[in-house]
DOFI-369396 format. One record per residue (C-alpha): residue in one letter; x, y, z. Coordinates in steps of 0.2 Angstrom, whole numbers, plus 5000, padded with zeros to 4 digits. Layout:
BEGIN
<rec "A",<X,Y,Z>>
...
end
This chain:
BEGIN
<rec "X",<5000,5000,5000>>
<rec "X",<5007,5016,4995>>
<rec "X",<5009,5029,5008>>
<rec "X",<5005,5048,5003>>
<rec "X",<5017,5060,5016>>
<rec "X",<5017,5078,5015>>
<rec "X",<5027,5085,5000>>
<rec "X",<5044,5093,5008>>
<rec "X",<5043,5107,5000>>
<rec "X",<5025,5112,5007>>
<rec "X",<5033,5107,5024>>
<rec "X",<5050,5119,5022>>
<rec "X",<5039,5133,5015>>
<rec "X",<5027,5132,5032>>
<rec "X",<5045,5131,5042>>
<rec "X",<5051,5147,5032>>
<rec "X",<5034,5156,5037>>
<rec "X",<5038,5155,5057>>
<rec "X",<5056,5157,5057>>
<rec "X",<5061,5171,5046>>
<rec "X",<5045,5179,5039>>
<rec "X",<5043,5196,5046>>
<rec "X",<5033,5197,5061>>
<rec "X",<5023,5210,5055>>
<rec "X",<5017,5199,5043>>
<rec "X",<5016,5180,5048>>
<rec "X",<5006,5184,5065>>
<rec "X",<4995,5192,5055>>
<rec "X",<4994,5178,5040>>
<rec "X",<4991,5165,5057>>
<rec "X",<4978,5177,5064>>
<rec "X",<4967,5183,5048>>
<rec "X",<4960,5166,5045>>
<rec "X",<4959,5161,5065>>
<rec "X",<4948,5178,5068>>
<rec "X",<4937,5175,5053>>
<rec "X",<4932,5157,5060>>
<rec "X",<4928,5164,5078>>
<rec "X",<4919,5178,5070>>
<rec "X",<4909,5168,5057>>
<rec "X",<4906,5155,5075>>
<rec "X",<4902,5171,5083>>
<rec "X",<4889,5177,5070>>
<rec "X",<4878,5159,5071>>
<rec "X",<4879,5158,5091>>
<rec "X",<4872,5177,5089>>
<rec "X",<4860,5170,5075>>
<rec "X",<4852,5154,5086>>
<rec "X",<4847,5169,5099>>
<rec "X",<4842,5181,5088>>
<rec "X",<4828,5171,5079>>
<rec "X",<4825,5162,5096>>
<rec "X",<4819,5179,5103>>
<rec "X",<4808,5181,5089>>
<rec "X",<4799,5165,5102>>
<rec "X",<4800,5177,5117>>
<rec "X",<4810,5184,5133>>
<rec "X",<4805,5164,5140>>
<rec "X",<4816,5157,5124>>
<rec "X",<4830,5168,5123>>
<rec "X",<4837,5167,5142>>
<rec "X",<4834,5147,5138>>
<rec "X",<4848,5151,5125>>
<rec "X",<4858,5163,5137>>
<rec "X",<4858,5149,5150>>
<rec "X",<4862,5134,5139>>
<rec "X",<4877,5143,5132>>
<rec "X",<4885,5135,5148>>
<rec "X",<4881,5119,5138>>
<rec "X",<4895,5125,5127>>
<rec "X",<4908,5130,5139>>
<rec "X",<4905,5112,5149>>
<rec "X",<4910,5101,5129>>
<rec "X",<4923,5115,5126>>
<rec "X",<4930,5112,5144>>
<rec "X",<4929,5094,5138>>
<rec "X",<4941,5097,5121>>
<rec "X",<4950,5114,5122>>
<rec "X",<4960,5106,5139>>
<rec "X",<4969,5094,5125>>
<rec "X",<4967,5104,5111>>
<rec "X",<4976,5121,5119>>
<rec "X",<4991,5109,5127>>
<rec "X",<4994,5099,5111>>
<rec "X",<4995,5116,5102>>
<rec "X",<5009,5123,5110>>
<rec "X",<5017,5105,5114>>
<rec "X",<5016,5101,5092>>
<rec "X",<5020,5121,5089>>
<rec "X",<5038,5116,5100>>
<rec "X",<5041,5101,5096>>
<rec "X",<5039,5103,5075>>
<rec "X",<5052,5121,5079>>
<rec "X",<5064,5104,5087>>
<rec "X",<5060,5094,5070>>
<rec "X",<5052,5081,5080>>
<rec "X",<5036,5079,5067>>
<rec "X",<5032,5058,5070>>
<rec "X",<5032,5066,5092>>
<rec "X",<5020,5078,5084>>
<rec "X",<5011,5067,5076>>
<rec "X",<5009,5055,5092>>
<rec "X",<5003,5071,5101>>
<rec "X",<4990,5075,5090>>
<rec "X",<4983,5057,5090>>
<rec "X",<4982,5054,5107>>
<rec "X",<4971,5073,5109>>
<rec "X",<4960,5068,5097>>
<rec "X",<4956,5052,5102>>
<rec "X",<4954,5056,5122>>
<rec "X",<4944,5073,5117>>
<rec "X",<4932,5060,5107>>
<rec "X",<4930,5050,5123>>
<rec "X",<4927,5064,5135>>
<rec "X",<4914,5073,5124>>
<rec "X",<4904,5055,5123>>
<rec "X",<4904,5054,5141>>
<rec "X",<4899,5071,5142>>
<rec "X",<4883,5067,5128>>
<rec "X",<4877,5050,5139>>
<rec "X",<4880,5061,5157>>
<rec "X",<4869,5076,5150>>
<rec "X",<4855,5064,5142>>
<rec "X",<4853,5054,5155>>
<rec "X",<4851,5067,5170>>
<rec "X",<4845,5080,5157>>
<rec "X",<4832,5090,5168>>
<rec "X",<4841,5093,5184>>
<rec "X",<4859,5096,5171>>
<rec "X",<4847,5110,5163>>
<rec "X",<4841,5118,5183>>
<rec "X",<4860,5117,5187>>
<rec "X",<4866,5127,5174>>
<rec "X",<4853,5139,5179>>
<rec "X",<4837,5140,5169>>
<rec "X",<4822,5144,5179>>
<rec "X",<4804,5136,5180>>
<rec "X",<4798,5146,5165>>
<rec "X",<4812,5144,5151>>
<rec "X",<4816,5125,5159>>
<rec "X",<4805,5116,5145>>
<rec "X",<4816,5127,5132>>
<rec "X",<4831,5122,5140>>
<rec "X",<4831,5105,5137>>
<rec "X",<4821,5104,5119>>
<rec "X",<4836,5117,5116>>
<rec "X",<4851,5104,5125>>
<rec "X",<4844,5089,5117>>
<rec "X",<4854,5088,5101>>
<rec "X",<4869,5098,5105>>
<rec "X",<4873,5083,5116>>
<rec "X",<4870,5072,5103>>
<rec "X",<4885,5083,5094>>
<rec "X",<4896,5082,5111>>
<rec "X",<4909,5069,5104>>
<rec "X",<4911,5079,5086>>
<rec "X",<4909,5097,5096>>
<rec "X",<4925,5091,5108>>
<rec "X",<4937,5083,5095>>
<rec "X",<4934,5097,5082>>
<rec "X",<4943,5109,5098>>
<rec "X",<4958,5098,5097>>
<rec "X",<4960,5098,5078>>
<rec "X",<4957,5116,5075>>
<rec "X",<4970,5122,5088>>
<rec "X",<4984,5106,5078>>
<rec "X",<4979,5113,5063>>
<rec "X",<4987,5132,5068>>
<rec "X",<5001,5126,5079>>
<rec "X",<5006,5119,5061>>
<rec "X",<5006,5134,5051>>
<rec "X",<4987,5130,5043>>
<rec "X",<4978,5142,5050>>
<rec "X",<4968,5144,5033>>
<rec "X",<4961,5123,5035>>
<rec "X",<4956,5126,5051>>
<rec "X",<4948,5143,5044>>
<rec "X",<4938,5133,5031>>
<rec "X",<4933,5119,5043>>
<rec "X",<4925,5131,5057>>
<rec "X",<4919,5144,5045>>
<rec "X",<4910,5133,5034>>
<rec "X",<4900,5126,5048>>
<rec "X",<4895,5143,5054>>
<rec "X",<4888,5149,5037>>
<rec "X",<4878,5134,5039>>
<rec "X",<4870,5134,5054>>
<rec "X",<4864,5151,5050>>
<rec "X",<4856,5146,5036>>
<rec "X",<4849,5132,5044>>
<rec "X",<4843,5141,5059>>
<rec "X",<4826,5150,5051>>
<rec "X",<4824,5134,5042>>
<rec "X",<4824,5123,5055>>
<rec "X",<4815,5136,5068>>
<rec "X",<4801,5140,5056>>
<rec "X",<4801,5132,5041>>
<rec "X",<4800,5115,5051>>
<rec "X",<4792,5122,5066>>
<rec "X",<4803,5114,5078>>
<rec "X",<4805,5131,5087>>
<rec "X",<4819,5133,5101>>
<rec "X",<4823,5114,5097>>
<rec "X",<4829,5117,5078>>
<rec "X",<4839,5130,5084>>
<rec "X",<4850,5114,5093>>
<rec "X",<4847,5103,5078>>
<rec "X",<4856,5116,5063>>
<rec "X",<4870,5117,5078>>
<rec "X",<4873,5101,5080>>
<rec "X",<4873,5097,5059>>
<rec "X",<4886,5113,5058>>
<rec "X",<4897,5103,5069>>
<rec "X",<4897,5087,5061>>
<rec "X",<4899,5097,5046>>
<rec "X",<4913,5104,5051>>
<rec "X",<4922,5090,5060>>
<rec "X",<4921,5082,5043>>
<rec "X",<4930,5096,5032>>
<rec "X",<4943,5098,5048>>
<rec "X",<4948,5079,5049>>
<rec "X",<4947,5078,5030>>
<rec "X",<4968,5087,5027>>
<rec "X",<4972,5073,5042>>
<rec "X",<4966,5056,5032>>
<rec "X",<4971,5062,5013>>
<rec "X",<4988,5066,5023>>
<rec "X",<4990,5083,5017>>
<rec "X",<4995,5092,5034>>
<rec "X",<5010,5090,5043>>
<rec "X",<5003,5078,5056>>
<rec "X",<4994,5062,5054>>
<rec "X",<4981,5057,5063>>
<rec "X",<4981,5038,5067>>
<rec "X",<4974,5026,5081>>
<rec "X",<4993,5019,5077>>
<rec "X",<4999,5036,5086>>
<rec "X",<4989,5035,5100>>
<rec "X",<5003,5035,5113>>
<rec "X",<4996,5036,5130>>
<rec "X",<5016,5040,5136>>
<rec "X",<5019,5052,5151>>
<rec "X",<5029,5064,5142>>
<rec "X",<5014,5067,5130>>
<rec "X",<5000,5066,5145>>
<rec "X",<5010,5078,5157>>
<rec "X",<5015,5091,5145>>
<rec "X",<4998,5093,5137>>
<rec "X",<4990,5092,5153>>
<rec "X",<5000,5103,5162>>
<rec "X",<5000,5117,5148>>
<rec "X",<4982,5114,5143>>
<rec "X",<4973,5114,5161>>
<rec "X",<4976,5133,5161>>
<rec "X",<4962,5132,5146>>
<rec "X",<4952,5118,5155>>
<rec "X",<4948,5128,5172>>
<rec "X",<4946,5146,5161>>
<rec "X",<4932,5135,5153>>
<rec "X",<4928,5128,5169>>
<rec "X",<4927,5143,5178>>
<rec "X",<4917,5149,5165>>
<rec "X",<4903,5138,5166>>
<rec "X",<4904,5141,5186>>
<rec "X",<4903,5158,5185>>
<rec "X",<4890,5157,5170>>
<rec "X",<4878,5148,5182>>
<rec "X",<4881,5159,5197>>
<rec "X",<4876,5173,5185>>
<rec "X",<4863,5166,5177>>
<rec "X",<4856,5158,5195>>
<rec "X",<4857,5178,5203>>
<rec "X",<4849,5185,5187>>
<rec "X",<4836,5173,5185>>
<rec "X",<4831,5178,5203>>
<rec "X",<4828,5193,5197>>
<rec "X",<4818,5191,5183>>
<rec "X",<4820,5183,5166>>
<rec "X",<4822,5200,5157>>
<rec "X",<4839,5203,5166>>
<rec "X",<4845,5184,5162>>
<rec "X",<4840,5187,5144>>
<rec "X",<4851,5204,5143>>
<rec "X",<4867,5198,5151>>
<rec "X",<4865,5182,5139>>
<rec "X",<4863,5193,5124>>
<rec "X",<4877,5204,5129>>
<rec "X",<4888,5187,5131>>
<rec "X",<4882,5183,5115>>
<rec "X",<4886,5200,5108>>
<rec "X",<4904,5202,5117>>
<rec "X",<4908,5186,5107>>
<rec "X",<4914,5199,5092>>
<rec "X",<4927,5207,5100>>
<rec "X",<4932,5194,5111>>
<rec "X",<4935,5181,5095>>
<rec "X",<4943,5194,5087>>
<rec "X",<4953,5195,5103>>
<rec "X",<4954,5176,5105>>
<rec "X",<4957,5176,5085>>
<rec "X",<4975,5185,5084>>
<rec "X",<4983,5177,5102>>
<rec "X",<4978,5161,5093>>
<rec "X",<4989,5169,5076>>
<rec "X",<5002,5173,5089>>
<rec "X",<5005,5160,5100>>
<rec "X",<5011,5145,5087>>
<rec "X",<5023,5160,5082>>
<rec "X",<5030,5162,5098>>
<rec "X",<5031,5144,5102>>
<rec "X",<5040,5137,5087>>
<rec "X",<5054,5150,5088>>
<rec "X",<5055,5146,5107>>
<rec "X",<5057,5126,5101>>
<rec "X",<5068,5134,5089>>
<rec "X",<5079,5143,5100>>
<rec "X",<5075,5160,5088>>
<rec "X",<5073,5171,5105>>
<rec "X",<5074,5188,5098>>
<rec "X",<5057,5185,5086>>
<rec "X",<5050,5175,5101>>
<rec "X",<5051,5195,5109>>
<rec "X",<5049,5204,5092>>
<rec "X",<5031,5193,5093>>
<rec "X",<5026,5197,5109>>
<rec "X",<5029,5218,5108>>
<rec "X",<5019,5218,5091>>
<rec "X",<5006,5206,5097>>
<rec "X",<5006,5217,5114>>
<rec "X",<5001,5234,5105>>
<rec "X",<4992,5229,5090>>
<rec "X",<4979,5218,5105>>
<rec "X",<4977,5233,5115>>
<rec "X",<4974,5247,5100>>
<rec "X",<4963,5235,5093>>
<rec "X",<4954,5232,5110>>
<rec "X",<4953,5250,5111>>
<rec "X",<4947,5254,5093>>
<rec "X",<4933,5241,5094>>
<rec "X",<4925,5245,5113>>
<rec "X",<4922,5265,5108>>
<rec "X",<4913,5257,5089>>
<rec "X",<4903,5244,5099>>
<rec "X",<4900,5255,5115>>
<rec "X",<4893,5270,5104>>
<rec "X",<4881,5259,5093>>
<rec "X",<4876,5247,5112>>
<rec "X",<4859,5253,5111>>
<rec "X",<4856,5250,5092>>
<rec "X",<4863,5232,5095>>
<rec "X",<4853,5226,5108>>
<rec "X",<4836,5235,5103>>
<rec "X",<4839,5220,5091>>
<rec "X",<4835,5204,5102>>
<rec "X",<4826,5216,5117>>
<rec "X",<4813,5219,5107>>
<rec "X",<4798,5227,5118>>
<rec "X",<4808,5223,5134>>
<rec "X",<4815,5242,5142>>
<rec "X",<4823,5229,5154>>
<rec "X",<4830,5218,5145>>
<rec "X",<4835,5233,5134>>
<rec "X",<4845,5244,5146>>
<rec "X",<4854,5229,5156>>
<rec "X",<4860,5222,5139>>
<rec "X",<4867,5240,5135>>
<rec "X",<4874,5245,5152>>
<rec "X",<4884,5226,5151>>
<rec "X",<4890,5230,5134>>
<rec "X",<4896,5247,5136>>
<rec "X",<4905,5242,5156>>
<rec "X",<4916,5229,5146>>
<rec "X",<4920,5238,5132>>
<rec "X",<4927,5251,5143>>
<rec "X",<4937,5237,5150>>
<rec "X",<4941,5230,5131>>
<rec "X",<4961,5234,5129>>
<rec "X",<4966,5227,5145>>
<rec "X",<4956,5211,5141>>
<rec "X",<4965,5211,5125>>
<rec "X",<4982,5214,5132>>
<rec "X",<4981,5202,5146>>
<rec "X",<4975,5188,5132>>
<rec "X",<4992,5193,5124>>
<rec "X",<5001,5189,5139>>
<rec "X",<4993,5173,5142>>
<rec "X",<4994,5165,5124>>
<rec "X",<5011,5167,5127>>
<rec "X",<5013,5156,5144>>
<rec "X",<5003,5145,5134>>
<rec "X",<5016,5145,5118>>
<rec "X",<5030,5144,5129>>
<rec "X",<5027,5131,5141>>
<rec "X",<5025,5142,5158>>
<rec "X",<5011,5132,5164>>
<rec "X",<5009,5140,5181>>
<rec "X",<5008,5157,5172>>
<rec "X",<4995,5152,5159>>
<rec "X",<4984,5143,5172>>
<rec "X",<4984,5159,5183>>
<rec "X",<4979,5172,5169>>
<rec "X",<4966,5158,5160>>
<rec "X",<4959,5158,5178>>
<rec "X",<4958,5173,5181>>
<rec "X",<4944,5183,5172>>
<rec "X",<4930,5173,5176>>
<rec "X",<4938,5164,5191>>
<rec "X",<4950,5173,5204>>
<rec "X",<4944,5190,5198>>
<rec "X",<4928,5187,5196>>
<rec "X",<4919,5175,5208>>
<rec "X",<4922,5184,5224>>
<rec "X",<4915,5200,5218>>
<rec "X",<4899,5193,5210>>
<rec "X",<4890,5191,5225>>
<rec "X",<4893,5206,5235>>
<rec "X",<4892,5219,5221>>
<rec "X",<4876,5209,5215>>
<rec "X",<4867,5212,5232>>
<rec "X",<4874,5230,5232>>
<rec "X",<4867,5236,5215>>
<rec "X",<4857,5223,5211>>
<rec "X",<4854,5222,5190>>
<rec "X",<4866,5235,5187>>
<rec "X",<4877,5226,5198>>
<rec "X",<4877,5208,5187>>
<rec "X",<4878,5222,5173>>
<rec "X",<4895,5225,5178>>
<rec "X",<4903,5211,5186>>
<rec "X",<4913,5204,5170>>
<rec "X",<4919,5223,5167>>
<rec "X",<4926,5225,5185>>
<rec "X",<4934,5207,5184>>
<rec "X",<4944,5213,5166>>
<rec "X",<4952,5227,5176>>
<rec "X",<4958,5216,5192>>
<rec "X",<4965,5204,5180>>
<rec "X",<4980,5215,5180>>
<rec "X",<4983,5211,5195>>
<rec "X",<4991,5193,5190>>
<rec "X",<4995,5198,5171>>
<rec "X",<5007,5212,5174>>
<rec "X",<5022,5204,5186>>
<rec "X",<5018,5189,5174>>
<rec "X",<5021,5199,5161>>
<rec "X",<5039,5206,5168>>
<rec "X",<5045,5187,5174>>
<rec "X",<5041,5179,5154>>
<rec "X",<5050,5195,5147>>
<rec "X",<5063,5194,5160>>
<rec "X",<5065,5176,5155>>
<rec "X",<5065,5177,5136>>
<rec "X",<5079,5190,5138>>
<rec "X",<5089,5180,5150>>
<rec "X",<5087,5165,5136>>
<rec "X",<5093,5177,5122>>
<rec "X",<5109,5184,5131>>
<rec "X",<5115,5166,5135>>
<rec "X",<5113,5162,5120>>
<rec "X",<5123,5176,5112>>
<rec "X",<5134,5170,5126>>
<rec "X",<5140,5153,5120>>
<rec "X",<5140,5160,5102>>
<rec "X",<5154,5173,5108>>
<rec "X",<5162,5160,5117>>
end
């Protein structure tokens, strides 16, 4: 049987890219296509709740509260997928493609198994899942018609996490592009089709999300089985070593507890605004929704930059490791700061959108939206810090600053502002929590600078020696 392997060339041309393209230009070229996928992802999350609230304030915050739904399969994938990122973005800098091959494998496989127990968890205990994760007596019933077939995706959802993330720290951010992109054109075409051309309502929302993801998990395993990415994706590379296991593990729990926290502090919120009514629930979930622009765009170029960084950390190429993490540094927080004044100024506009003729609903959403994007650059900035504790190996820092925003910074505020200022207190909480994350991401910030210097004169050492 003839074996088909990746064309040298191809191969050199992806290595020439990360070592000694401009860095101006290939954090960029890394980025583009990454923050068009969250942004199209973006635009069918904001989709399902936007023709769901054509069904009522009731059906929306069922949406709102089943987006921790997402974050629990995402915890599920992006623990592997983030870790074998920045293990394959080092080790293919070392040269060590068959290691990154093995990594990838063994991500995939254990993502696979961990979103299927996640899908036979949540179908069997489906009705208190959907109470834990918040949703009140009067959106429960849309709760679960809405969970049912998401779950059903669980398996395809959590492996797709683990492919995307292999498919950048390769240099192939344009496949991985393709594959979530794809999915998210068609889920908003499917949505209104679904929703009211079948009349499945709040349930057909959940069924063009979970065909979007098998859509998509079948265009992003496609370059892995025709063998025309880097990697190859075998059961025969399943290596269940604990080099492989520690290293991912250890560099991609940072991204497991941020999801985990996230989901925590989702139902925390959703449990306070639900109390007090649905109309508040509804408005923080839509800004959520809403905030996913900038925050994928955000998410989009600290994904661009941290393969960069890593592969010339593995590579020993210390001075563009630096040169990546100034530009990535200014261009995160100009950008942060460009788009909160656009989104802040047009917030009432946006939300009147899903609000409909809710004042309530109207004002929270708008008060939320404006909060974070005064709060938008150091979000950004402190992203930038973060992705590169994750692309070179600092664990500790990664976990830390991952944590932080909707963890260390923001779960012991959350109550006490909340019974303070009641709405306008939920209103604000994620804002307030984006600030005090400096608190971790600026003496993090000095100990990774101080070591990539302390790395680069050693090495100019024993060159002079």
């Amino acid at each position: 049987m003839t074996v088909f392997k990746p064309k040298p060339a191809n191969q050199q041309n992806r290595k020439e890219l990360m070592l000694n393209e401009p860095i101006s230009r290939v954090i960029p070229k890394m980025a583009i296509p990454t923050i068009v996928a969250f942004l199209i992802n973006s635009i069918y999350s904001l989709a399902d709740t936007y023709f769901v609230s054509s069904l009522g304030t009731n059906a929306t915050a069922a949406v709102s509260v089943n987006a921790s739904l997402d974050q629990l399969i995402m915890m599920a994938g992006s623990m592997l997928a983030m870790g074998a990122n920045s293990y394959i973005a080092r080790l293919l800098g070392r040269g060590e493609d068959h290691k990154a091959s093995q990594v990838l494998s063994t991500a995939f496989f254990l993502a696979a198994s961990l979103g299927a127990a996640l899908m036979v968890l949540g179908i069997t205990f489906m009705t208190p899942m959907v109470r834990l994760l918040g949703a009140t007596p009067t959106c429960e019933q849309y709760s679960i018609q809405y969970a049912t077939y998401v779950l059903l995706a669980a398996p395809f959802m959590a492996s797709n996490f683990v492919m995307n993330q292999c498919l950048r720290s390769e240099g192939s951010a344009t496949l991985s592009m393709v594959g979530m992109g794809f999915g998210g054109i068609l889920n908003v075409v499917l949505d209104p089709i679904f929703i009211f051309g079948l009349n499945m309502g709040v349930a057909g929302a959940s069924a063009a999300t979970a065909i979007s993801k098998l859509v998509s998990f079948s265009i992003l395993i496609f370059p892995y089985i025709t063998r025309r990415s880097l990697l190859h994706l075998s059961i025969r590379n399943f290596h269940f070593s604990k080099d492989i296991i520690f290293t991912v593990v250890s560099v991609g729990s940072s991204s497991m507890f941020r999801s985990g926290l996230a989901v925590v502090s989702a139902i925390l919120l959703n449990d306070i605004a639900g109390n007090i009514s649905d109309s508040v629930l509804a408005g923080i979930g839509v800004c959520t929704k809403i905030m996913m622009f900038p925050f994928g765009i955000i998410l989009g170029f600290g994904n661009g930059f941290q393969p960069v960084a890593g592969f010339n950390w593995g590579a020993k190429r210390y001075d563009r490791v630096r040169e990546s993490y100034r530009f990535s540094s200014l261009v995160a927080a100009l950008g942060g700061l460009v788009m909160g004044f656009l989104i802040a100024l047009f917030a009432d506009d946006i939300i009147l959108l899903f609000a409909g003729s809710d004042p309530e609903m109207h004002r929270i959403g708008a008060l939320s939206i404006r909060l974070q994007c005064i709060a938008l650059p150091i979000h950004a900035w402190v992203a930038i810090v973060n992705m590169l504790c994750v692309g070179l190996g600092n664990a500790k820092g990664a976990f830390l600053l991952a944590t932080a925003r909707q963890g260390s910074c923001f779960i012991p505020i959350l109550y006490p502002i909340a019974y303070f200022f009641h709405a306008n207190g939920v209103a604000s909480v994620q804002a307030l929590a984006d600030v005090l994350s400096l608190v971790f991401a600026i003496p993090i910030a000095i100990v990774m600078t101080r070591r990539i210097r302390q790395a680069q004169e050693s090495q100019l050492s024993t060159q002079s020696a």
